[in-house]
C-alpha positions, 0 to 999 in steps of 0.5 A, spaced: 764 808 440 767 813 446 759 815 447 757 808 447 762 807 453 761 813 456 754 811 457 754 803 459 760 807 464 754 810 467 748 804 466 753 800 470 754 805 476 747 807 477 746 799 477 750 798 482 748 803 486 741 800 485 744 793 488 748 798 493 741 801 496 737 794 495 743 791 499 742 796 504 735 795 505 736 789 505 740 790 512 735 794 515 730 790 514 734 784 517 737 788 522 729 790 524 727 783 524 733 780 528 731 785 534 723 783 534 725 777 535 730 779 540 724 782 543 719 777 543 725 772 546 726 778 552 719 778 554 718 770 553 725 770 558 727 776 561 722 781 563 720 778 568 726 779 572 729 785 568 727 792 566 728 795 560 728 802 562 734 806 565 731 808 572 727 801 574 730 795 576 726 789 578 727 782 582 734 784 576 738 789 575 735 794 569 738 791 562 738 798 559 745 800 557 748 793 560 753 793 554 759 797 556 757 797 562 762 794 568 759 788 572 756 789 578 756 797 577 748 799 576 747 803 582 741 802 586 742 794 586 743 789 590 748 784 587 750 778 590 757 777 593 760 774 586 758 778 581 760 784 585 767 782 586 767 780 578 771 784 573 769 785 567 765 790 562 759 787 559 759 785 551 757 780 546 762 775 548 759 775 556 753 777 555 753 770 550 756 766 556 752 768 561 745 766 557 748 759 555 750 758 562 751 763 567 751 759 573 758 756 570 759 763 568 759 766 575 759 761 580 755 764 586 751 769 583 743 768 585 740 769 578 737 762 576 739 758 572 738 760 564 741 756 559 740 759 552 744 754 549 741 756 542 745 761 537 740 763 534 736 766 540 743 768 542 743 772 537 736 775 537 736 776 544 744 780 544 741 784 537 735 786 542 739 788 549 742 793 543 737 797 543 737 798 550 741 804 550 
């Protein structure tokens, strides 16, 4: 009896250590795709004002290490009035905020109107810039 238990003990760990690593996978893979279609909203959106790499900025500033970042800091960038004076370090929460509408957002600021109002593209969109740190 005692063998019996001990050995559906262990074919009970090792199914959920199983289950544990398909979750896993899982994630990653759900983790992979969100930030392809991050990147595939970024080009359709972004890149044409926006650099990915650290050192080049374009007609906006570079989006590389943006989260953490303080607003209006990125050096070799001319910010307008407004987002110079604004206080703030960039997260989830604002960068959600400026895409749905950054005009509302930061009023005064030369970035053309984006309005991304769907959360789905928010949140393609934020698992992308992620990456680019």
């Amino acid at each position: 009896m005692m063998k019996a238990l001990i050995s559906g003990l262990a074919t009970l760990v090792f199914s959920i250590s199983i289950l544990n690593a398909a979750h896993a996978a899982d994630d990653d893979l759900y983790k992979e795709a969100m930030v392809a279609a991050g990147y595939a909203a970024f080009q359709h959106r972004c890149i044409a004002c926006h650099s990915m790499e650290s050192s080049k900025n374009s007609f906006g500033p570079s989006l590389h290490g943006v989260i953490g970042r303080e607003a209006g800091s990125l050096p070799r960038y001319s910010y307008s009035k407004a987002m110079k004076k604004a206080s703030f370090i960039w997260d989830d929460n604002y960068l959600r905020d400026w895409i749905a509408d950054n005009e509302s957002f930061l009023p005064g600021t030369r970035m053309r109107h984006v309005a991304i109002s769907d959360i789905t593209e928010q949140d393609y969109l934020l698992a992308f810039i992620k990456t680019l740190e």
